[in-house]
N, CA, C and O atoms as a Tripos MOL2 file, in Angstrom:
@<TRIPOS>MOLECULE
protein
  288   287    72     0     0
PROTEIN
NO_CHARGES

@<TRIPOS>ATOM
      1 N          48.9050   44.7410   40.7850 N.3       1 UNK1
      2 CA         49.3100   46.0810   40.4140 C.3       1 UNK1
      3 C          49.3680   46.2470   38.8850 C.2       1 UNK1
      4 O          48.8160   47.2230   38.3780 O.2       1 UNK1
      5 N          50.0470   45.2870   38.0850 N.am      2 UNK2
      6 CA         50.1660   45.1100   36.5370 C.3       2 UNK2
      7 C          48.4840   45.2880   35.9650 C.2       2 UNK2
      8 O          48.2990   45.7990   34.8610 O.2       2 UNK2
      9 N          47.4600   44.8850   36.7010 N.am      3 UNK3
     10 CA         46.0370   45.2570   36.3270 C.3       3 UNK3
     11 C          45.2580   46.3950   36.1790 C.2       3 UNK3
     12 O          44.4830   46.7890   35.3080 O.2       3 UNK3
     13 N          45.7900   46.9770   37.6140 N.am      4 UNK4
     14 CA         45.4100   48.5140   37.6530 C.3       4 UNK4
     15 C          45.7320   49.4280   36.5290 C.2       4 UNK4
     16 O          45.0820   50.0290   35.6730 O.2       4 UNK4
     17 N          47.6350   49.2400   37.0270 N.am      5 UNK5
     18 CA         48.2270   49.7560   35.2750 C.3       5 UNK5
     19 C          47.5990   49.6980   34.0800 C.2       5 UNK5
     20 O          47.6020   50.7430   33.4300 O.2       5 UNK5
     21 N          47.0320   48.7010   33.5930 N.am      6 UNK6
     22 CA         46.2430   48.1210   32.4030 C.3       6 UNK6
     23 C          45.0690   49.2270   32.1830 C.2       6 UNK6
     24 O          44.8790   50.0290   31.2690 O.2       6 UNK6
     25 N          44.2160   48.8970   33.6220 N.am      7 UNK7
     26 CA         43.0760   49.6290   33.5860 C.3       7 UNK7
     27 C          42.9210   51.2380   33.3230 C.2       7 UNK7
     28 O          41.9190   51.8520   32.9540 O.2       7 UNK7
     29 N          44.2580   51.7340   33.6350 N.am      8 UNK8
     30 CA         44.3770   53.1530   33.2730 C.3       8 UNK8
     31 C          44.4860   54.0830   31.9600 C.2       8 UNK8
     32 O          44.3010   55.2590   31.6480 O.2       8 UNK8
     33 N          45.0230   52.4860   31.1860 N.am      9 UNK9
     34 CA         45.3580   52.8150   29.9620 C.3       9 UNK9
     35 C          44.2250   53.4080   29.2040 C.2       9 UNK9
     36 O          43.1730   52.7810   29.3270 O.2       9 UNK9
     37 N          44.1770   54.6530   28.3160 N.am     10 UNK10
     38 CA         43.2920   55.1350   27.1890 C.3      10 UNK10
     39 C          43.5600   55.1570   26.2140 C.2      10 UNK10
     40 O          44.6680   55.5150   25.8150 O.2      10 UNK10
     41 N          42.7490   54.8300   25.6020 N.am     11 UNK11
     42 CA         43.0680   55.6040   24.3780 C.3      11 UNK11
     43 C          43.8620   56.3570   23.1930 C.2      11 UNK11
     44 O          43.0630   56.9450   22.4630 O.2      11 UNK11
     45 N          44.8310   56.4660   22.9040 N.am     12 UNK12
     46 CA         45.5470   57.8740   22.5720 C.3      12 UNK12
     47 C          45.3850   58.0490   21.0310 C.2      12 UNK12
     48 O          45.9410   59.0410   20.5610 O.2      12 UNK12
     49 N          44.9110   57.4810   20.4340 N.am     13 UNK13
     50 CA         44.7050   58.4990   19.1190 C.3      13 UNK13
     51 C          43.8420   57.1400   18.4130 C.2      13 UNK13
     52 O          44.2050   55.9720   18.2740 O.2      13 UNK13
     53 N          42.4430   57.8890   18.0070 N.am     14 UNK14
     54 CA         41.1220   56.9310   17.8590 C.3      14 UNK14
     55 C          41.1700   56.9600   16.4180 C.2      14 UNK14
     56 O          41.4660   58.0690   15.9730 O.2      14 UNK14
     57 N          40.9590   56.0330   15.5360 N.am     15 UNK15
     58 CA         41.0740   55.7300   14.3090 C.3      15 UNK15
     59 C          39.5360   55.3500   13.8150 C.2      15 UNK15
     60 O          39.4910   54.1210   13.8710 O.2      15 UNK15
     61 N          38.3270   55.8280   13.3810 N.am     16 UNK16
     62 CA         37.1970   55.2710   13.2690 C.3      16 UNK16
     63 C          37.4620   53.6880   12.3310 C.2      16 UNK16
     64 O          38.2850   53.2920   11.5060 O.2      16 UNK16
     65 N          36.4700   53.2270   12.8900 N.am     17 UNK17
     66 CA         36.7040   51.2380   12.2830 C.3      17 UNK17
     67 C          36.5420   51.6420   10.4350 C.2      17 UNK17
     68 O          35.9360   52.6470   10.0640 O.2      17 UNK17
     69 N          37.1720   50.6990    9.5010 N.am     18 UNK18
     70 CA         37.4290   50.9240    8.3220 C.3      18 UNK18
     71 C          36.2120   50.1350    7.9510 C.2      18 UNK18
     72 O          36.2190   49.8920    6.7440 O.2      18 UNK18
     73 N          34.9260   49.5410    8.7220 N.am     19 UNK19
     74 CA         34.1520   48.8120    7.8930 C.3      19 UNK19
     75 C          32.5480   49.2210    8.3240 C.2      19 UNK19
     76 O          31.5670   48.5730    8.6900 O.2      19 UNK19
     77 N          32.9330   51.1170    7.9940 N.am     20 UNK20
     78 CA         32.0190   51.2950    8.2880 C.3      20 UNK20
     79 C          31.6860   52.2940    6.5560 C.2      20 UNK20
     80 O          32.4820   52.6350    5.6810 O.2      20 UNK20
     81 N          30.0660   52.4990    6.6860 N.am     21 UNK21
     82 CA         29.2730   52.4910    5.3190 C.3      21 UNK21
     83 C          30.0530   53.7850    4.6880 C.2      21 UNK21
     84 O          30.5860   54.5810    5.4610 O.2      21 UNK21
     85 N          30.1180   54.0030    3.1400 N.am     22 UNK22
     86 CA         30.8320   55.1500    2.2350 C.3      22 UNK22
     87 C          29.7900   56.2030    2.8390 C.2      22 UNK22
     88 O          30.2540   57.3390    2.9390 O.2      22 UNK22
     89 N          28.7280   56.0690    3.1760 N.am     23 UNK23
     90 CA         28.1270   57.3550    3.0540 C.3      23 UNK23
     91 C          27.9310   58.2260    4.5800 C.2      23 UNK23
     92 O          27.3970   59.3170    4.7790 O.2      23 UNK23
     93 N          28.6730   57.1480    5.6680 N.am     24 UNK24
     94 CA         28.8340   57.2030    7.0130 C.3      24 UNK24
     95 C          30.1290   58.5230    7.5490 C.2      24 UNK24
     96 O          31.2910   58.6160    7.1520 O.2      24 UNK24
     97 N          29.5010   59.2790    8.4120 N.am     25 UNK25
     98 CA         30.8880   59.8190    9.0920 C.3      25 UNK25
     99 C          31.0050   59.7940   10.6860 C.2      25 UNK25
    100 O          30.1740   59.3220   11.4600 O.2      25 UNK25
    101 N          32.1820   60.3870   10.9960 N.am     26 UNK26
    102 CA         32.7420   60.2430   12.3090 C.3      26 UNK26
    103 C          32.1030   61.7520   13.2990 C.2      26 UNK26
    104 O          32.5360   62.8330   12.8990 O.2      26 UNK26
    105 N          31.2690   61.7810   14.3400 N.am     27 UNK27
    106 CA         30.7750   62.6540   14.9580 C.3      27 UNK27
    107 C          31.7210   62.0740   16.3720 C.2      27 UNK27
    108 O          31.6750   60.9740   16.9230 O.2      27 UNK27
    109 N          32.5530   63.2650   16.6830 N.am     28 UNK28
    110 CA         33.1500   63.0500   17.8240 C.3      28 UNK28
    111 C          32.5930   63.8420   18.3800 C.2      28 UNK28
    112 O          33.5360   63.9930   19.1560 O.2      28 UNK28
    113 N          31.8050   64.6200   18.7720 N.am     29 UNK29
    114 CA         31.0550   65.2310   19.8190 C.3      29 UNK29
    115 C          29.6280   64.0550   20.1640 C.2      29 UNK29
    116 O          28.9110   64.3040   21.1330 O.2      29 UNK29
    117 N          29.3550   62.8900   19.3400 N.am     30 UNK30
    118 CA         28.7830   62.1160   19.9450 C.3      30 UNK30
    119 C          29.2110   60.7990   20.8570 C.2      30 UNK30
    120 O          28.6430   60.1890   21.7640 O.2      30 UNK30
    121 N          30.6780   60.6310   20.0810 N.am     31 UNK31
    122 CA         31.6400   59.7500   20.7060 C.3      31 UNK31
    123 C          31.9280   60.0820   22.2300 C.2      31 UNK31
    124 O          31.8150   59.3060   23.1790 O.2      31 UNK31
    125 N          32.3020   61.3290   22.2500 N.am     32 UNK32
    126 CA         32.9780   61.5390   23.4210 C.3      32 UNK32
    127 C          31.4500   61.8510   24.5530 C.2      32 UNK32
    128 O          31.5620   61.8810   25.7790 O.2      32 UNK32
    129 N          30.1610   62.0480   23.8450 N.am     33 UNK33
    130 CA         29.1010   62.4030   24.8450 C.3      33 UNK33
    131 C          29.0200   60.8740   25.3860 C.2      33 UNK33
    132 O          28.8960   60.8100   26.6090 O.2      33 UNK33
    133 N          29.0650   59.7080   24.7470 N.am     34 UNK34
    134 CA         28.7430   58.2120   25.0390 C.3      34 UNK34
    135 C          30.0970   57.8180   26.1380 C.2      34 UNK34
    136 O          29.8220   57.4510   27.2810 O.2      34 UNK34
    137 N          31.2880   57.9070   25.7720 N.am     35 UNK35
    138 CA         32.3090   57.8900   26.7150 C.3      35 UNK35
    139 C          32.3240   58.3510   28.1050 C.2      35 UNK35
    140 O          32.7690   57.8610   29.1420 O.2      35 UNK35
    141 N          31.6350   59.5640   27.7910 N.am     36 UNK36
    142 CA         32.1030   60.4150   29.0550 C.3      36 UNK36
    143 C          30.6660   60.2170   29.8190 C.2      36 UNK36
    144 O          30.4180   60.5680   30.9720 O.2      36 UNK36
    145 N          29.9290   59.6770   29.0520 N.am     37 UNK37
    146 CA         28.2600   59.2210   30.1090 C.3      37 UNK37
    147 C          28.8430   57.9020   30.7900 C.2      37 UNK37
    148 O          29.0050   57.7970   32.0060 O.2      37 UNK37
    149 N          29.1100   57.0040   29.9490 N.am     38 UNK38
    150 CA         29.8170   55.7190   30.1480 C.3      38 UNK38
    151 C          30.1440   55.7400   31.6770 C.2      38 UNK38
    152 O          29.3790   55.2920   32.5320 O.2      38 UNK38
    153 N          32.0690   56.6360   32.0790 N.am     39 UNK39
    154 CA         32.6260   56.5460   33.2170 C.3      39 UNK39
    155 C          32.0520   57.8400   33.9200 C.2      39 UNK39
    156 O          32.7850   58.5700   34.5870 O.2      39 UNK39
    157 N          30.7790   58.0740   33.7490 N.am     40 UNK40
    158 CA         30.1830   58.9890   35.1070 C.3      40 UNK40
    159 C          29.2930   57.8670   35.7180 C.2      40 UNK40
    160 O          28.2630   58.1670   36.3220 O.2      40 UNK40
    161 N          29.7460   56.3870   35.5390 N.am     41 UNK41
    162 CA         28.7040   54.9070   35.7890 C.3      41 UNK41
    163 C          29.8540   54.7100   37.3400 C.2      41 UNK41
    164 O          31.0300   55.0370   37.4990 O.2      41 UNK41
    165 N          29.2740   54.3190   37.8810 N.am     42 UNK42
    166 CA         29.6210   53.5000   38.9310 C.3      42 UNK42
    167 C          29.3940   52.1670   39.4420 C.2      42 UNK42
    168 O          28.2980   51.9560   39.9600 O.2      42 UNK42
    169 N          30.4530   50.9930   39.3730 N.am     43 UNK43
    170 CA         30.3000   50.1740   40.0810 C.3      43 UNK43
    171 C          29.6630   49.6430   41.2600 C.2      43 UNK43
    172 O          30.1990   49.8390   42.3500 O.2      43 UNK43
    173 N          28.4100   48.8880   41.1650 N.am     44 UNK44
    174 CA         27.5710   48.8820   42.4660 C.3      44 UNK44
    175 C          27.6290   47.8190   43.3360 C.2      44 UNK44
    176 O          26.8660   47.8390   44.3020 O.2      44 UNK44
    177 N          28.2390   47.0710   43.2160 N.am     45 UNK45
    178 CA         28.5050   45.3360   43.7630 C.3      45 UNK45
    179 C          29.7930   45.3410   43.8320 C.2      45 UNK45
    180 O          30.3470   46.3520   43.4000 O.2      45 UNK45
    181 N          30.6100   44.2850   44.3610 N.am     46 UNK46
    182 CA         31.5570   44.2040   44.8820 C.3      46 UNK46
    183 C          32.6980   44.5270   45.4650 C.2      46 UNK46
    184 O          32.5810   44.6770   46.6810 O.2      46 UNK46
    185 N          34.2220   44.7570   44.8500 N.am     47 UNK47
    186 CA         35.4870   45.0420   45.6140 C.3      47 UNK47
    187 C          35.3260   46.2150   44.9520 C.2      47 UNK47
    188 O          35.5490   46.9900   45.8820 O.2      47 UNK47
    189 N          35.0180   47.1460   43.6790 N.am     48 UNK48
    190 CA         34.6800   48.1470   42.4350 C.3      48 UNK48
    191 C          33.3980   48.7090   43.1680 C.2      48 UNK48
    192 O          32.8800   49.7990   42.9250 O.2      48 UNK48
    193 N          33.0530   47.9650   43.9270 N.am     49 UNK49
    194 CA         31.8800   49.2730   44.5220 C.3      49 UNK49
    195 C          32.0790   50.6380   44.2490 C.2      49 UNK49
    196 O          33.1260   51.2020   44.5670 O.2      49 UNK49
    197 N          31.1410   51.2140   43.6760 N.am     50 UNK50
    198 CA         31.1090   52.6760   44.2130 C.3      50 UNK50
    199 C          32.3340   53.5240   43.5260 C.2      50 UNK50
    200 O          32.4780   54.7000   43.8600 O.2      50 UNK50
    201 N          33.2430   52.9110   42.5370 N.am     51 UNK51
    202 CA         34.2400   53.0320   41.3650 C.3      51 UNK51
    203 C          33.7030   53.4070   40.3680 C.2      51 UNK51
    204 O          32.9760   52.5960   39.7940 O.2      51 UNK51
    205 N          33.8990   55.0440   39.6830 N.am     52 UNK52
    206 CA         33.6870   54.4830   38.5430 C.3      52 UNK52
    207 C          34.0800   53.8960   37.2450 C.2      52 UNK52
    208 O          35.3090   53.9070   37.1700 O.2      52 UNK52
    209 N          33.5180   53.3780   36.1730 N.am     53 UNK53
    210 CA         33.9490   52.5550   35.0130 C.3      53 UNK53
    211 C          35.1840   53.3290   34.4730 C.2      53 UNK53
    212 O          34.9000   54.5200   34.3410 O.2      53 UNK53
    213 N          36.4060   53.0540   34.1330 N.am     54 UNK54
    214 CA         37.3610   53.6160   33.6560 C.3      54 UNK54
    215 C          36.8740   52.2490   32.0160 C.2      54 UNK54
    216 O          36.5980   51.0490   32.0420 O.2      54 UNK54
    217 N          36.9800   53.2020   30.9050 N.am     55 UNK55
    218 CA         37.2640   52.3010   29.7700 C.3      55 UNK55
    219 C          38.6230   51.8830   29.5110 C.2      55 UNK55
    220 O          39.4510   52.5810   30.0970 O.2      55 UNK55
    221 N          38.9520   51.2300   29.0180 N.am     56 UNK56
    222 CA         40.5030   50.5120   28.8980 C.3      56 UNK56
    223 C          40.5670   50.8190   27.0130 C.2      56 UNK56
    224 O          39.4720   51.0490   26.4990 O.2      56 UNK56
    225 N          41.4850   50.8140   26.3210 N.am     57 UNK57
    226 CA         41.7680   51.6090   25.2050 C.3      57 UNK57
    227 C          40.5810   50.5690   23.9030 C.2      57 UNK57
    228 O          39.6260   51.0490   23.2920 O.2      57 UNK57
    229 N          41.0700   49.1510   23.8280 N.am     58 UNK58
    230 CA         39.6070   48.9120   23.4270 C.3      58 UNK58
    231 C          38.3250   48.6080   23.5030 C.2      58 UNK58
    232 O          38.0780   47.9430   22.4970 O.2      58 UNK58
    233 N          37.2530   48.7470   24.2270 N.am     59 UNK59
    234 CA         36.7160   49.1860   24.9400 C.3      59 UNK59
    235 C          35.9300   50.1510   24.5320 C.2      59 UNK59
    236 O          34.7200   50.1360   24.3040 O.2      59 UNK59
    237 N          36.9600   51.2730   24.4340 N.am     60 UNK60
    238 CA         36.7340   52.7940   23.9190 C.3      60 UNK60
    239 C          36.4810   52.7080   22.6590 C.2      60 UNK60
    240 O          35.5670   53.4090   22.2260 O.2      60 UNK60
    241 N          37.0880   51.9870   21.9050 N.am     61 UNK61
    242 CA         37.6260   51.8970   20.5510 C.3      61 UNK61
    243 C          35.8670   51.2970   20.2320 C.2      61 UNK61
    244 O          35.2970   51.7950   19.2620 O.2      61 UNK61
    245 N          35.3550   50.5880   20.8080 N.am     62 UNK62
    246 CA         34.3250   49.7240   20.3860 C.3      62 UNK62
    247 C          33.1220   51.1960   20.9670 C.2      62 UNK62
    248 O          32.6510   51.7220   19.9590 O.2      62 UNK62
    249 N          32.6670   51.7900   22.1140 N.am     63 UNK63
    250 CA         32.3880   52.3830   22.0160 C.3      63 UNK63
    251 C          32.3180   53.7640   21.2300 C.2      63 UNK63
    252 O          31.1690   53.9580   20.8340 O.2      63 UNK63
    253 N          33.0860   54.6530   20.9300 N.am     64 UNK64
    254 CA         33.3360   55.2620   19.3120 C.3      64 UNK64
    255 C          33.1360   54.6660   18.1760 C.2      64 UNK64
    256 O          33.1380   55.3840   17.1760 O.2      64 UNK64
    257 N          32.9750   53.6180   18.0620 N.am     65 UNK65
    258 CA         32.5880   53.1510   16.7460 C.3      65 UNK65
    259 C          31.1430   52.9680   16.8300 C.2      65 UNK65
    260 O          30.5030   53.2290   15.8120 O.2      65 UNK65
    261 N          30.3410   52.4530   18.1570 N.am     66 UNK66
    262 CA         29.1960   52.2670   18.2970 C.3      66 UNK66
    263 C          28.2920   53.5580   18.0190 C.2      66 UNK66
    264 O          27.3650   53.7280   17.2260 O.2      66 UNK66
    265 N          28.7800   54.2500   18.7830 N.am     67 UNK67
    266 CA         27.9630   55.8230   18.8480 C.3      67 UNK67
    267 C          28.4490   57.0210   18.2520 C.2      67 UNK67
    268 O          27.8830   58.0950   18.4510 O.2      67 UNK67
    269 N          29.7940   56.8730   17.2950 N.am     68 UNK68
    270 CA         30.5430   57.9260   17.0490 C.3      68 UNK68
    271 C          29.9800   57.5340   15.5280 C.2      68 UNK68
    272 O          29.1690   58.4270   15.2850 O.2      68 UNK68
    273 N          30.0090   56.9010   14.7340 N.am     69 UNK69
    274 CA         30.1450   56.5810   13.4340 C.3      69 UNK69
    275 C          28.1910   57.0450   13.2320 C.2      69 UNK69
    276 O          27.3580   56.6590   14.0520 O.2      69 UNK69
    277 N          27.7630   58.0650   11.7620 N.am     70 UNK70
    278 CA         26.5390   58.3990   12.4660 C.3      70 UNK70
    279 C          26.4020   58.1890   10.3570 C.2      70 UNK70
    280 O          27.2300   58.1850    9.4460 O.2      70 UNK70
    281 N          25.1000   58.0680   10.4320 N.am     71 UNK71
    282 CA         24.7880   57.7070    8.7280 C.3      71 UNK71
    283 C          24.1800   59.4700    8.3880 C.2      71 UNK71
    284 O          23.5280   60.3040    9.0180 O.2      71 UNK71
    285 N          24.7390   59.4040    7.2390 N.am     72 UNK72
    286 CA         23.8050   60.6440    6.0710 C.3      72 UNK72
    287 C          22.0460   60.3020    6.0790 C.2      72 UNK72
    288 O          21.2810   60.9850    5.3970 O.2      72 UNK72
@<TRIPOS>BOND
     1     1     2 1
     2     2     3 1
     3     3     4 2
     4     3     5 am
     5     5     6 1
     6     6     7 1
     7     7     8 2
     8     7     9 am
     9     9    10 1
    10    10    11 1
    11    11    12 2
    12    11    13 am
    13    13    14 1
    14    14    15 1
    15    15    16 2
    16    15    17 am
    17    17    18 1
    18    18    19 1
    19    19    20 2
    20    19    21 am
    21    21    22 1
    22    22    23 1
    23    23    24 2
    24    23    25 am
    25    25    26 1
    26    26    27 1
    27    27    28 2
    28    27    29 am
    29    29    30 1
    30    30    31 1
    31    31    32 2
    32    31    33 am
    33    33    34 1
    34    34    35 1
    35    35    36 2
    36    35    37 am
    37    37    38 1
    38    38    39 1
    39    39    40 2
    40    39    41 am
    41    41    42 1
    42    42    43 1
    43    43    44 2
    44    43    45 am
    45    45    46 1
    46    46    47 1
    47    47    48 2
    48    47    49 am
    49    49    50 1
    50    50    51 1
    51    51    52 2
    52    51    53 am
    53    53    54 1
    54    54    55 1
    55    55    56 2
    56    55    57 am
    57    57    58 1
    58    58    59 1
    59    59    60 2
    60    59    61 am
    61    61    62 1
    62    62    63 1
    63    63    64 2
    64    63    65 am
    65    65    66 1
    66    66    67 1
    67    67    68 2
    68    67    69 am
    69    69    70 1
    70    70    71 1
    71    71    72 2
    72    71    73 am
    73    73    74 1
    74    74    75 1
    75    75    76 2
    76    75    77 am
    77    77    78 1
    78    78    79 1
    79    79    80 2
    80    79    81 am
    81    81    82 1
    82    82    83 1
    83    83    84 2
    84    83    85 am
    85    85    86 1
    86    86    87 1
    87    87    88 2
    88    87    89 am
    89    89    90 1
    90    90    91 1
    91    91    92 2
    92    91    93 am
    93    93    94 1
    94    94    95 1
    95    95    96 2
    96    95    97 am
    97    97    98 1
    98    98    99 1
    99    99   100 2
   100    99   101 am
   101   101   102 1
   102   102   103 1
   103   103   104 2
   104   103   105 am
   105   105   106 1
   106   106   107 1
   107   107   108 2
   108   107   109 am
   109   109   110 1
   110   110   111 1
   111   111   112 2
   112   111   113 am
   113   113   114 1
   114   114   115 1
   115   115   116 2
   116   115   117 am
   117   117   118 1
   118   118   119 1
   119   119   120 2
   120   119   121 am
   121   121   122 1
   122   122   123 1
   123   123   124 2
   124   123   125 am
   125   125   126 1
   126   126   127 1
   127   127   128 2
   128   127   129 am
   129   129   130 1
   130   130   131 1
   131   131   132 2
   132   131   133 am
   133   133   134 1
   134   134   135 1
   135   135   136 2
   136   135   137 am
   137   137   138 1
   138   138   139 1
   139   139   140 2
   140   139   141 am
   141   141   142 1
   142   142   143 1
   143   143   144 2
   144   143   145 am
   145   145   146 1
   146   146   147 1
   147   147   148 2
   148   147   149 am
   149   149   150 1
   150   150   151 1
   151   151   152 2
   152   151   153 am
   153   153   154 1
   154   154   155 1
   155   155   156 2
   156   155   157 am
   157   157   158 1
   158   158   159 1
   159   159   160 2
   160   159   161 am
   161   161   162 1
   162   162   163 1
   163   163   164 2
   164   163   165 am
   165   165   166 1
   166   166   167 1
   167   167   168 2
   168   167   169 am
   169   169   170 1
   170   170   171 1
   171   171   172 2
   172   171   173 am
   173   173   174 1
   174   174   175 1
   175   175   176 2
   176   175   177 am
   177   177   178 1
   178   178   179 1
   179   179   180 2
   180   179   181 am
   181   181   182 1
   182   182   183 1
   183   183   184 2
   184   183   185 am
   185   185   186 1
   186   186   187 1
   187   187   188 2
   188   187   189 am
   189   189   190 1
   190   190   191 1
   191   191   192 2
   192   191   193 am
   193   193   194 1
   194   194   195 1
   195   195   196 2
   196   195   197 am
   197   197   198 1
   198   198   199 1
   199   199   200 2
   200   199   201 am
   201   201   202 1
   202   202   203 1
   203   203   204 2
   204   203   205 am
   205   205   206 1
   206   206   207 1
   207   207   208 2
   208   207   209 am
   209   209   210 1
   210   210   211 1
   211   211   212 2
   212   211   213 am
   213   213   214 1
   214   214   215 1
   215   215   216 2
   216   215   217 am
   217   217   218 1
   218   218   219 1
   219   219   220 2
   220   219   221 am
   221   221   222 1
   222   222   223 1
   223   223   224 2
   224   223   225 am
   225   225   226 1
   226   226   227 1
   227   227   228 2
   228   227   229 am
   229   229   230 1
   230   230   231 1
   231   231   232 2
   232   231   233 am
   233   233   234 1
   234   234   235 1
   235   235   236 2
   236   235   237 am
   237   237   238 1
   238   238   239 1
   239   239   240 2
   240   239   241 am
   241   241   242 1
   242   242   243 1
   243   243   244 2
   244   243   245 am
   245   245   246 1
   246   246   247 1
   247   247   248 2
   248   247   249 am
   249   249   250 1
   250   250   251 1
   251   251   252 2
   252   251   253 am
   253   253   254 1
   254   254   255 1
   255   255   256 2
   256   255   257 am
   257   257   258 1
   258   258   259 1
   259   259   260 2
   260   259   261 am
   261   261   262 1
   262   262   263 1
   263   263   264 2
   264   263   265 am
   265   265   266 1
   266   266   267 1
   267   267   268 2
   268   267   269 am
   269   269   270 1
   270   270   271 1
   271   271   272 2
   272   271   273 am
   273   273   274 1
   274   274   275 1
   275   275   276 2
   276   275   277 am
   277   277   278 1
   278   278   279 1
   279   279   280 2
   280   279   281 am
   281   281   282 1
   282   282   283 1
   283   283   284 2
   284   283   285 am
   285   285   286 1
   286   286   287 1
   287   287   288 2
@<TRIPOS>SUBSTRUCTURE
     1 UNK1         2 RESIDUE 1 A UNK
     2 UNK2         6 RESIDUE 1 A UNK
     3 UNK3        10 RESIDUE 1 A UNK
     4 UNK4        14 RESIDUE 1 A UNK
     5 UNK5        18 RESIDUE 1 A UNK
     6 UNK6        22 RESIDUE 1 A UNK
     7 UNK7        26 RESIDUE 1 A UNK
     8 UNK8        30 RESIDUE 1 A UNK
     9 UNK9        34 RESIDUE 1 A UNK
    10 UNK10       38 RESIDUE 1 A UNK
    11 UNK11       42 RESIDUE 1 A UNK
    12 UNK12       46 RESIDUE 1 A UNK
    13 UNK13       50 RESIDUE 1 A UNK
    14 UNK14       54 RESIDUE 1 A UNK
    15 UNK15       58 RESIDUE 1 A UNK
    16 UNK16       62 RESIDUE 1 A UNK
    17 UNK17       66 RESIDUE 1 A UNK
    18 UNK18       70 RESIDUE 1 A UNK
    19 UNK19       74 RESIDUE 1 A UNK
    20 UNK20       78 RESIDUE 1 A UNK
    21 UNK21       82 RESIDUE 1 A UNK
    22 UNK22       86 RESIDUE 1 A UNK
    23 UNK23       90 RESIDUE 1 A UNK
    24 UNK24       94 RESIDUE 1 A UNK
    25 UNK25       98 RESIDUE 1 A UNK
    26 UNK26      102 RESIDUE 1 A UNK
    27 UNK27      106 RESIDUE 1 A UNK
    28 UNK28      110 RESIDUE 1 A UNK
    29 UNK29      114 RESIDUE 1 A UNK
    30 UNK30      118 RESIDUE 1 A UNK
    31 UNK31      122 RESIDUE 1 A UNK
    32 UNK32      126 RESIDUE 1 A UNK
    33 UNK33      130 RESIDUE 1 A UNK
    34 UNK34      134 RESIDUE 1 A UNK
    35 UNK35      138 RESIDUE 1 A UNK
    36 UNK36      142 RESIDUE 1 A UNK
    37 UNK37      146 RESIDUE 1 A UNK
    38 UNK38      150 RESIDUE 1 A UNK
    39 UNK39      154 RESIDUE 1 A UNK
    40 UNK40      158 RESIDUE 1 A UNK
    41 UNK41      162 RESIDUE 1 A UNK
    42 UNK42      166 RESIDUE 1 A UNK
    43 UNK43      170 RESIDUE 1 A UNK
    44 UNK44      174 RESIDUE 1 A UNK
    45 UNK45      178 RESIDUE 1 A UNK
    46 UNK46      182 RESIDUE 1 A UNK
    47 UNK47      186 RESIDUE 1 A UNK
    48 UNK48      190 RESIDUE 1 A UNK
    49 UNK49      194 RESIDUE 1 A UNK
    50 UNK50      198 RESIDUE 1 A UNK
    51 UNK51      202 RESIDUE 1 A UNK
    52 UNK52      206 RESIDUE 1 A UNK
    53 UNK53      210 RESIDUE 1 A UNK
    54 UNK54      214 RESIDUE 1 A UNK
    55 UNK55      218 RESIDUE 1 A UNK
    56 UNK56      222 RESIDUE 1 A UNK
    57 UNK57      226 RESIDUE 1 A UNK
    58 UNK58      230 RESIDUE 1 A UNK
    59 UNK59      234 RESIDUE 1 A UNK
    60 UNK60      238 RESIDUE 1 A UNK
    61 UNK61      242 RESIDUE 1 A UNK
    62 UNK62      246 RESIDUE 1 A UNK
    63 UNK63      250 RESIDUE 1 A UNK
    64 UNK64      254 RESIDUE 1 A UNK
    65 UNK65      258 RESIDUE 1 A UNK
    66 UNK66      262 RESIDUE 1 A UNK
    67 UNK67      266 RESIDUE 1 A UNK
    68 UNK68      270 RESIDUE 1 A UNK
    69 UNK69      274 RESIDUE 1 A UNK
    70 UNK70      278 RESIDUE 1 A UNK
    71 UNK71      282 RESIDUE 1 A UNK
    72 UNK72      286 RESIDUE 1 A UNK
């Protein structure tokens, strides 16, 4: 049960990573398009069958930085 709990956890206030380039900014309408493609995924194998991906807070954090952070 302490896992599930875990798994529910989000996010709550996203800080872009500090080691990203001076000339770089933060596009949260691309962040949140990568997130929200992310958990429209479903689990296809096992006990998570057919579940879909809930991100857990870092996780998220690594995704927003991947696809949110966008160069000049």
């Amino acid at each position: 049960m302490i896992f599930f709990l875990m798994a529910m956890r989000k996010l709550k206030k996203y800080k872009p990573t500090k080691f990203k380039a001076r000339t770089s900014y933060y596009d949260k309408e691309a962040a949140d398009y990568a997130v929200n493609f992310i958990q429209c995924l479903c689990h296809t194998k096992g006990t998570w069958a057919g579940k879909p991906f809930e991100l857990i807070d870092w996780q998220e954090q690594i995704v927003r930085d991947l696809f949110g952070i966008q160069c000049h």
